[in-house]
N, C-alpha and C positions, 0 to 999 in steps of 0.2 A: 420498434418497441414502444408501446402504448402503456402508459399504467405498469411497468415492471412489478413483480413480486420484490420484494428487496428484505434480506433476513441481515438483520445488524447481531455484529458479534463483538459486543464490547471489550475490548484486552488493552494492556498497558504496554508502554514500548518493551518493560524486563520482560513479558511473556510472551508476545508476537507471534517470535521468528517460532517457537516450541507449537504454540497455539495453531497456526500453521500449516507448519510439518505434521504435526498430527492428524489435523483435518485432513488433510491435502491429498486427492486422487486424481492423478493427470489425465485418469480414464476417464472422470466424470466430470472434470470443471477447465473449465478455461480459465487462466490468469490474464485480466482484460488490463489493470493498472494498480499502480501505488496514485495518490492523488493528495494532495494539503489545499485545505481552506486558511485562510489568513484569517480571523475574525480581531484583529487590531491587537488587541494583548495576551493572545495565546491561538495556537492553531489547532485543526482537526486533520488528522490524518488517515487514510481510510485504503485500506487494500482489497480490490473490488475486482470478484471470480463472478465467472456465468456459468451456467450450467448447460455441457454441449447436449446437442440437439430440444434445447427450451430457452430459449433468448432472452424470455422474460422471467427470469429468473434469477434473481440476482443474491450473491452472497457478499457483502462487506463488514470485512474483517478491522472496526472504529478505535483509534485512540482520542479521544478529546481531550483540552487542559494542556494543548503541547508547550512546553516553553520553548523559542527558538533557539535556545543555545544549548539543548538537548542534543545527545547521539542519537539519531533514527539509525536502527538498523536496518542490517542487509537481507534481504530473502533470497537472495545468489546463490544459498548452497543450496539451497531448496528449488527453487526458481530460475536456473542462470540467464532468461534472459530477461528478468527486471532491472536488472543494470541500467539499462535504459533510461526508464522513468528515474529511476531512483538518483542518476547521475544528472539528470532535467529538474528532477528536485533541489538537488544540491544546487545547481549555476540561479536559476530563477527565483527560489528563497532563501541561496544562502545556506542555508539548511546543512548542518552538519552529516553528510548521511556513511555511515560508515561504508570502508573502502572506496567513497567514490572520487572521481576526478572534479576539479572544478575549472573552468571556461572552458569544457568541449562545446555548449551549447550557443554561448554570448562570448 
């Protein structure tokens, strides 16, 4: 993947998980990750779908301005297997992320 198309879809953590599920067509996107940038006094967090069969093609779903003692929510009902990241979020920043466990990963 060379140069990705990359569409940012700016949304706040209250409207995400809504913002999301609305978009959301299992037929047409793949769910690749939840991801957090550290940038020292606030995080970026970013949930980032591809679009099957065009690789280069990228949809991420941005919150900027995160405070880290914020609830991240869950996309599990949506998503069940973001669990994953989302529970790699929590152990590696801490990161409040709802529903998830903390030291499966550290």
């Amino acid at each position: 993947m060379i140069n990705p198309e990359i569409e940012f879809i700016e949304v706040t953590l209250e409207n995400v998980v809504e913002k999301i599920t609305n978009w959301y067509d299992e037929t047409k996107y793949n769910y690749v990750t939840v991801n957090a940038t550290d940038l020292g006094d606030n995080l970026v967090i970013d949930w980032i779908f591809s679009k099957y069969y065009d690789k280069n093609k990228l949809v991420v779903f941005r919150v900027e301005n995160v405070d880290d003692t914020k609830t991240i929510p869950s996309l599990a009902k949506v998503i069940p297997s973001v669990w994953l990241a989302e529970w790699e979020l929590s152990d590696l920043f801490g990161l409040n992320v709802e529903n998830a466990a903390k030291g499966v990963f550290i």
